[in-house]
C-alpha positions in Angstrom: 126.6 98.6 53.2 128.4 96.1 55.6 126.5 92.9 55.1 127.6 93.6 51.1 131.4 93.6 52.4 133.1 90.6 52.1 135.1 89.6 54.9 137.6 86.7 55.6 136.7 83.4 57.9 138.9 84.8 60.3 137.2 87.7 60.8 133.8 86.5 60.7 134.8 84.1 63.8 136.2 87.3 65.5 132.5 88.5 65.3 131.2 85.5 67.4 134.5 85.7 69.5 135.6 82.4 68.1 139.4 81.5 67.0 140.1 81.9 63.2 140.6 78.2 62.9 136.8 78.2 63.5 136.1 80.2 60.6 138.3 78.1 58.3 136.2 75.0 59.5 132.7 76.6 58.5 134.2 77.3 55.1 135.1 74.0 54.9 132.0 72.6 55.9 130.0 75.1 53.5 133.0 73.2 50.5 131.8 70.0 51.6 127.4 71.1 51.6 128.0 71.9 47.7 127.8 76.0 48.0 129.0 78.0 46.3 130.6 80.6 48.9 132.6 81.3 50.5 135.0 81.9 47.4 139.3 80.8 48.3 141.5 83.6 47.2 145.5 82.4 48.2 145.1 81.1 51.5 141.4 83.1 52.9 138.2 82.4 52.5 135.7 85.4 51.6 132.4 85.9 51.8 129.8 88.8 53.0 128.1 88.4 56.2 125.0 87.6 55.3 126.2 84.6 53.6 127.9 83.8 56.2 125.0 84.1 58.7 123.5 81.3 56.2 126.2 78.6 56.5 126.0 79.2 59.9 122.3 78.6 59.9 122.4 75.9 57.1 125.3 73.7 58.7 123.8 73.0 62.2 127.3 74.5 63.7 126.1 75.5 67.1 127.9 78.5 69.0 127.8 77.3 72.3 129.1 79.6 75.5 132.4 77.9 76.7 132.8 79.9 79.5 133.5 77.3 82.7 130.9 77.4 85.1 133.1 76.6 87.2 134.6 79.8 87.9 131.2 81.4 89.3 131.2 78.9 92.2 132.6 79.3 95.6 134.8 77.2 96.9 134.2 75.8 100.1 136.9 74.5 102.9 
C-alpha cells in the first residue's frame, strides 16, 4: 500500500507543493517534539505518509496558500 511506503522529506513536501527545504524542517521539528520518526539514513529523512500526516498535524505547521493576491487584481490608470 502507499501510505506503508516510506518516502523522503523531499518528496513528502512535493505532495503539498512545498520546497524540499520544507520537508527537512518538519523533520527537524518532529527531532526536536521527541518522536521517533522520521528515521535519518545519510543525508534523507524517511518516513511513510501517514506518519508524516501526523507531524504535520501534531507540530502546528500550517500550509498556508502563498499565492499573491495580488496578481488577480486589475490594475487601474
Amino acid at each position: 500500500m502507499e501510505e506503508d511506503r516510506e518516502m523522503t522529506a523531499k518528496e513528502f513536501a512535493t505532495l503539498y507543493g512545498k520546497h524540499g527545504s520544507w520537508g527537512t524542517r518538519l523533520a527537524k521539528k518532529a527531532r526536536e517534539m521527541g518522536k521517533l520518526y522520521p528515521r535519518k539514513r545519510g543525508h534523507y529523512w524517511f518516513a511513510t505518509r501517514s506518519e508524516w500526516e501526523a507531524i504535520l498535524k501534531e507540530s502546528g505547521i500550517q500550509l498556508r496558500d502563498r499565492r499573491s493576491y495580488r496578481k488577480n487584481e486589475k490594475k487601474e490608470d
